[in-house]
C-alpha positions in Angstrom: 13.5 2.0 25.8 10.2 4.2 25.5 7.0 2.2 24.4 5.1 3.1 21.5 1.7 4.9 21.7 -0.5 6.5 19.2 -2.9 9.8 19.6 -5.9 10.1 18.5 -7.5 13.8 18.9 -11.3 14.5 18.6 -12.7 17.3 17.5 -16.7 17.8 17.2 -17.3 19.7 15.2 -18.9 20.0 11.8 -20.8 22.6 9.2 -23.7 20.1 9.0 -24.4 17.1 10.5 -25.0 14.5 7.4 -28.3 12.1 7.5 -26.4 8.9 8.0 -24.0 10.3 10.8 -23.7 8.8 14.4 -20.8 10.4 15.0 -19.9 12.8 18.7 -20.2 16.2 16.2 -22.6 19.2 15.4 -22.2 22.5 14.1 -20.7 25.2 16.1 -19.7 28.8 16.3 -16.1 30.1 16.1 -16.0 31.4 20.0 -17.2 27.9 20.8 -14.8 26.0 18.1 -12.0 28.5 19.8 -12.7 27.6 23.4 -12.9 23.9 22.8 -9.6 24.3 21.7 -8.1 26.1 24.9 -9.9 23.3 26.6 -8.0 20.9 24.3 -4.3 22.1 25.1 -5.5 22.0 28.7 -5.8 18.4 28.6 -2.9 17.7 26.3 -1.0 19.5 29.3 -2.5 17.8 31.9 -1.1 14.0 30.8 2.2 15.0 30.3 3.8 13.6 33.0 1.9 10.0 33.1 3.4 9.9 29.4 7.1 10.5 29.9 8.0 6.8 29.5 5.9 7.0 25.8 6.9 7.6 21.9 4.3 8.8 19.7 4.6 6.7 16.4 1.3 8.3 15.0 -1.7 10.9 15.4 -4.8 11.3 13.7 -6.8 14.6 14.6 -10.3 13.0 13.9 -13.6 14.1 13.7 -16.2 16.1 13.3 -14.7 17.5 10.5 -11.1 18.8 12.1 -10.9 21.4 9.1 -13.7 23.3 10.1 -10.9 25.0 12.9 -8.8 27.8 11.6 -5.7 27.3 10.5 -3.7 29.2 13.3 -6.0 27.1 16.1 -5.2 23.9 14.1 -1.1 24.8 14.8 -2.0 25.5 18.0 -2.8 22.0 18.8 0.1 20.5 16.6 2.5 23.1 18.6 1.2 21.2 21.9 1.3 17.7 21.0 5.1 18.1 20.2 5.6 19.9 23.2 4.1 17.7 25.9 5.1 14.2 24.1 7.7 12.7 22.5 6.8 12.4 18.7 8.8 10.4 16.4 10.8 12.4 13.5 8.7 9.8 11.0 5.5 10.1 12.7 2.3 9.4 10.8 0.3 12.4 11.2 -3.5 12.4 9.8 -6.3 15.2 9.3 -9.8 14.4 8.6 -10.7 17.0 6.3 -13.8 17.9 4.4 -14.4 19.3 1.0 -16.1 23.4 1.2 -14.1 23.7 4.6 -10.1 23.6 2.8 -8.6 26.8 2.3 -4.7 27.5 0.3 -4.4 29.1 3.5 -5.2 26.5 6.0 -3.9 23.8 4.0 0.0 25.8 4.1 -0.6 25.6 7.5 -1.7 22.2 8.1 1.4 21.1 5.8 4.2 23.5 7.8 2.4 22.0 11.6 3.9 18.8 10.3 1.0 17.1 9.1 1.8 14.6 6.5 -1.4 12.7 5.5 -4.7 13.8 4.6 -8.3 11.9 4.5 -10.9 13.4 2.4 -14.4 12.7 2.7 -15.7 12.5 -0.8 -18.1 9.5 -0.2 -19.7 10.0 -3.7 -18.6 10.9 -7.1 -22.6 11.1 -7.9 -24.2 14.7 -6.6 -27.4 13.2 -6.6 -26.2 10.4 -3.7 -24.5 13.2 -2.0 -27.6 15.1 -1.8 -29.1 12.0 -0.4 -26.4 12.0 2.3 -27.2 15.4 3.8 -23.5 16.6 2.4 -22.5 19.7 2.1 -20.5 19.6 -0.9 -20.7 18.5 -4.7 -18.1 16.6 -6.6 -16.8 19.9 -7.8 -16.2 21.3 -4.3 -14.3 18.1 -3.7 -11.9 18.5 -6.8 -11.3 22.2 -5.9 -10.0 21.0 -2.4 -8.4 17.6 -4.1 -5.8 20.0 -6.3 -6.1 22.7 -3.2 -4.4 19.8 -0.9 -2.2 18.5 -4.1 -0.8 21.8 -4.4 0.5 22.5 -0.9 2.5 19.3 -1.4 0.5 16.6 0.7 1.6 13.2 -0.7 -0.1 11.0 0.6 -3.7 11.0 0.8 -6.7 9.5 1.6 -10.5 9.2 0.0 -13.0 8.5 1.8 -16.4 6.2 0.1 -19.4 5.2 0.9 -21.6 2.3 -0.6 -25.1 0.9 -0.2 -26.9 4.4 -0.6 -30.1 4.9 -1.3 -30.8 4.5 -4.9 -27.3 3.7 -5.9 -26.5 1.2 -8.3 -23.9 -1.1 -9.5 -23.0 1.3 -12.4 -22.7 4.2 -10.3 -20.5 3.0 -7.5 -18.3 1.9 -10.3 -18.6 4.7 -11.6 -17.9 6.5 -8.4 -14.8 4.2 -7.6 -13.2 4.7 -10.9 -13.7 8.7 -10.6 -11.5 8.3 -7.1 -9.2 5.9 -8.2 -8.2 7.4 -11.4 -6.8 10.5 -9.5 -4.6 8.6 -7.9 -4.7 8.6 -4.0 -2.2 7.3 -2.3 -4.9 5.2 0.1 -9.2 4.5 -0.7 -11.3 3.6 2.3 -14.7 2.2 1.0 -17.7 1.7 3.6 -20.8 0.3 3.2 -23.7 2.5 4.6 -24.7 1.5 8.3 -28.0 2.7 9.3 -27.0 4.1 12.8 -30.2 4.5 15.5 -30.4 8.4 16.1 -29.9 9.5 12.7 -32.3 10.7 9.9 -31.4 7.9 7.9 -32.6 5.4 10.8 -36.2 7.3 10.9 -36.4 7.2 7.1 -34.8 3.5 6.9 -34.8 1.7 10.5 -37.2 -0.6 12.3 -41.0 0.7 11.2 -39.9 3.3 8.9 -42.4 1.9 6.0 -45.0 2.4 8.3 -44.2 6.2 9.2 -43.4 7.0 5.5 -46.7 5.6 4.2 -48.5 8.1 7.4 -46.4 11.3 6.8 -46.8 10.4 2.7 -42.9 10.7 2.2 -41.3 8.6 -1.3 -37.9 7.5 -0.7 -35.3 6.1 -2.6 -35.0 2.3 -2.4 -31.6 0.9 -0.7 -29.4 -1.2 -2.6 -31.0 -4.6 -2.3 -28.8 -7.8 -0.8 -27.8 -8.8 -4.8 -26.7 -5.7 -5.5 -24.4 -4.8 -2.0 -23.0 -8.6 -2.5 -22.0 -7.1 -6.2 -21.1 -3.6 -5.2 -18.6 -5.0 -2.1 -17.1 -8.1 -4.6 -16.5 -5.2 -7.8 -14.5 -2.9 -5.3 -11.1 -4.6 -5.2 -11.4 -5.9 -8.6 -11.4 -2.5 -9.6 -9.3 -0.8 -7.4 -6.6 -3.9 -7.8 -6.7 -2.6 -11.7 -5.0 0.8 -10.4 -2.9 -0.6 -8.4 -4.5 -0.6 -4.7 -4.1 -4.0 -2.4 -6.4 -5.0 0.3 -5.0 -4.8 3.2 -8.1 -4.8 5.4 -11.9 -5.3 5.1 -11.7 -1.8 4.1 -9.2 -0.7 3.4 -7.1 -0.2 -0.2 -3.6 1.4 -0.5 -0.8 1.8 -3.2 2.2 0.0 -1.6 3.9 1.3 1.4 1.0 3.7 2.4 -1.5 1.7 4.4 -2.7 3.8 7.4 -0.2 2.8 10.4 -2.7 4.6 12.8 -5.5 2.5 11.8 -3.1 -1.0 11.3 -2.0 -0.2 15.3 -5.8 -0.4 16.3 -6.3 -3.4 14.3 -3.0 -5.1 16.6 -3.8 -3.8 19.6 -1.6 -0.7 19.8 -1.5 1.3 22.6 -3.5 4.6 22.1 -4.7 7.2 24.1 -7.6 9.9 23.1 -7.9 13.2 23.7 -10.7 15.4 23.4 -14.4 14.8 23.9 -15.4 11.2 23.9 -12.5 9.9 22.5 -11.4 6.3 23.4 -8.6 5.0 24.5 -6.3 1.5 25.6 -3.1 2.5 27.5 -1.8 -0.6 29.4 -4.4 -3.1 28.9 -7.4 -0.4 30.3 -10.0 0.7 28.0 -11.3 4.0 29.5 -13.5 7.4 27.2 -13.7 10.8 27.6 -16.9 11.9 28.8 -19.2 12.8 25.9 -20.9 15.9 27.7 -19.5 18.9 26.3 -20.3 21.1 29.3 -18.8 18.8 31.8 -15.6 18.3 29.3 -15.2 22.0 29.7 -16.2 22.4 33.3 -12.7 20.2 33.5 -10.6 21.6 30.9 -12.2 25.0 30.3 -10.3 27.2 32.1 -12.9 27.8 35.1 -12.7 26.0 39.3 -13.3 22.7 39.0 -14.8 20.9 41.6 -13.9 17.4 41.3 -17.2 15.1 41.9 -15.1 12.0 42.6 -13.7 11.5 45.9 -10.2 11.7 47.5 -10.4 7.7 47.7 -11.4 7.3 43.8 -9.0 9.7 43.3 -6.0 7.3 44.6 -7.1 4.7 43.1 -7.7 5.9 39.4 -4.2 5.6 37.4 -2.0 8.6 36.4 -2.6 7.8 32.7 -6.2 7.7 33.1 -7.2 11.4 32.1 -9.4 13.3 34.6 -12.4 13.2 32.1 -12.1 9.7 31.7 -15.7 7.7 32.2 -16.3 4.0 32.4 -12.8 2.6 32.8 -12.7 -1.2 32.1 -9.8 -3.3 32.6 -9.0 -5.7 30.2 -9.5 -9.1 31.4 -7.3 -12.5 29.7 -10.7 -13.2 28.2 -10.8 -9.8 26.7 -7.6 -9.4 25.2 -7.8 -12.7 23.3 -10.7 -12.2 21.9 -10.1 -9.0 20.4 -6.8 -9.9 19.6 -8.2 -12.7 16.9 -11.1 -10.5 15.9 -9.6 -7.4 15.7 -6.6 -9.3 13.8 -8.6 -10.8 11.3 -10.1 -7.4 9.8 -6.7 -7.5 8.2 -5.8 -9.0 4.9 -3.0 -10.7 6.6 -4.7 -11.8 9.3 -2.8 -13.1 12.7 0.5 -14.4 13.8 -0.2 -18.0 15.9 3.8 -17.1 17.2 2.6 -13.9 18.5 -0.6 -15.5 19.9 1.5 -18.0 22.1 3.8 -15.4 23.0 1.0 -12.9 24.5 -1.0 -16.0 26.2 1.2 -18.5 26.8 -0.9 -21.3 25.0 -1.0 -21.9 20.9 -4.2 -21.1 19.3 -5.5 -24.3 18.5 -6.2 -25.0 22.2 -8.9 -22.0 22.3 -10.2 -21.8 19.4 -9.5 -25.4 17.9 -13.1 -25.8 16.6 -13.6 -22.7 15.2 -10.4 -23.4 12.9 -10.9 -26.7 11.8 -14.6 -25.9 10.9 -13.4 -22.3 8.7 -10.5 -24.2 7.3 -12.4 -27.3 6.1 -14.9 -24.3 4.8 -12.1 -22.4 3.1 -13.1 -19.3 4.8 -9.6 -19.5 6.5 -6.4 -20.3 5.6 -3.0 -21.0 7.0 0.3 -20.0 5.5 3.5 -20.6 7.8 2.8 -18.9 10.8 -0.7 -16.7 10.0 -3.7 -17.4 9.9 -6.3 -15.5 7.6 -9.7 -15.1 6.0 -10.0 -16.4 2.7 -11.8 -14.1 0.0 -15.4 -16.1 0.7 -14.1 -15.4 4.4 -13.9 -11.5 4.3 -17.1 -11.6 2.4 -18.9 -13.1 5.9 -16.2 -11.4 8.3 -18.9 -10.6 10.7 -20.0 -14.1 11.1 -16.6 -15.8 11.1 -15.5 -13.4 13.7 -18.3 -13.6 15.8 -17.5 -17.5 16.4 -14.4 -16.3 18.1 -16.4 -14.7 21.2 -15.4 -17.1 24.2 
């Protein structure tokens, strides 16, 4: 019986690079866009063999934004996948896509390479916050490609949100979230706002960024204060719950039946391998990357003599399903796996399985982590129901500090 793996397929590339973005991406031309894709096929290719055993349950072509491609180089990519691994019939199949980069033309495409799900960036139903995020697009260009991607028959759709921006308030996140949800997507992902080192946003709002604004004179708006991101993350699944959406993860919203499987397989520890510059991977308890230098990426996969800089020796000794771009492989140690397996777990709504736990380590939960249980369930940030353990409301409102008592 073949094991079950999910893809995940980077491409970095963008129109613009936004002001809060950390993201591997930047702007490109097409001859570069075009040979990053040859460069791309070349590696599917290459990890054929080492993934014989292997059914794909999902892929998401991530990003970047992926719809900056053309159509026909988009295909190409789809054609390849389902040539060199086994796909399954009901696959899950995902394209980031960005509003001002969707075409009729490219989105027939999309829909007849077997793509079934879509995730739109809209972030903000507000033009004035999307200014503020370096977008490209208004809330206009969004609707165009909203009814562009209706129209071609995609069915199942995300939208994408962002909270905690500069000079956004309760009303207009509400505003903002009812916009989204009254057209009716199948799935809402809503994000608060990280201020990422290395952005524009982390020079204007990071460590001693009052000081610099008051020397280079610059005004900026104010972000949300603690009161009002408290009120902004509590409001969203009221709302969203009154159209219909359930919580499924921090995150996460969905109409039932269409939670993101890719994104739930991450969350339980799925196998997954990444393809494409810098993309991650876990295939058989390793955790290895792509390297994140574009020329080296295609001094390996570009078409050119490549000379290998690792030795005959390293060579041996590096696994057939480790990819030959692959950088800073780690393998998983006991210590590892448990602890991602409870923190990674209780991102979800549901939480864990304390069956599932004994069966992967051979010990029940409460002789690891028996504190930390008695102390969240006393606190009611936890809860227990038959055979799961999961974060309370009060509990997903402190995730990060709950889960952080789980670190061994």
């Amino acid at each position: 019986m073949k094991k079950e793996l999910e893809l995940y397929v980077h491409i970095p590339f963008c129109v613009k690079k936004c002001a809060y973005c950390d993201f591997l991406s930047g702007p490109a031309g097409e001859a570069e866009k075009a040979a990053y894709t040859d460069a791309l096929l070349r590696e599917i290719k290459s990890v054929k063999d080492a993934y014989r055993d292997y059914r794909v349950s999902t892929v998401f072509l991530g990003g970047g934004t992926p719809s900056v491609l053309t159509g026909e180089d988009t295909a190409r990519i789809f054609h390849a996948l389902r040539e060199n691994f086994d796909i399954r019939e009901d696959a899950e199949i995902t394209m980031e896509v960005n509003p001002g980069t969707v075409t009729e033309e490219k989105a027939a495409l999309w829909k007849k390479s077997g793509i079934n799900r879509l995730s739109i960036g809209l972030q903000s139903a507000d033009n004035r916050e999307l200014k503020m995020l370096g977008r490209i697009h208004t809330y206009e260009d969004f609707l165009d490609t909203w009814e562009t991607v209706r129209n071609a028959g995609f069915v199942n759709v995300n939208i994408d949100l962002i909270s905690a921006i500069p000079g956004q308030t309760v009303k207009s996140w509400e505003q903002t979230l009812r916009t989204a949800a009254e057209l009716g997507p199948e799935h809402l992902s809503a994000y608060s706002l990280i201020i990422e080192e290395g952005t524009p946003f982390y020079d204007d709002y990071g460590e001693d960024s009052g000081v610099k604004d008051c020397m280079n004179g610059k005004e900026l708006a104010s972000l949300p204060d603690e009161d009002t991101e408290r009120e902004i993350y509590r409001m969203t699944e009221h709302i969203l719950k009154e159209y219909g959406y359930h919580r499924y993860e921090i995150s996460n919203y969905a109409k039932e039946g269409c939670e993101c499987r890719h994104n739930l397989g991450y969350w339980e520890r799925k196998e997954y391998l990444g393809l494409g510059l810098g993309a991650s991977s876990l295939v058989r308890e390793h955790r290895f990357h792509n390297t994140a230098d574009m020329e080296k990426y295609m001094r390996i996969f570009g078409g050119n003599v490549y000379v290998p800089t690792e030795t005959p020796e390293e060579k041996s000794e590096r696994a057939d399903f480790i990819g030959k771009a692959a950088e800073e492989i780690e393998i998983m140690t006991e210590k590892d796996r448990i602890e991602e397996f409870v923190f990674l777990g209780l991102r979800k709504t549901t939480g864990i399985s304390c069956r599932e736990f004994r069966e992967n380590f051979g010990k029940p939960i409460e002789e690891i982590y028996g504190r930390q249980l008695r102390r969240f369930l006393t606190l009611e940030l936890m809860k227990k129901e038959g055979d799961r353990l999961f974060l309370t409301e009060r509990g997903l409102d402190v995730s990060n500090t709950v889960s952080a008592e789980f670190m061994l």
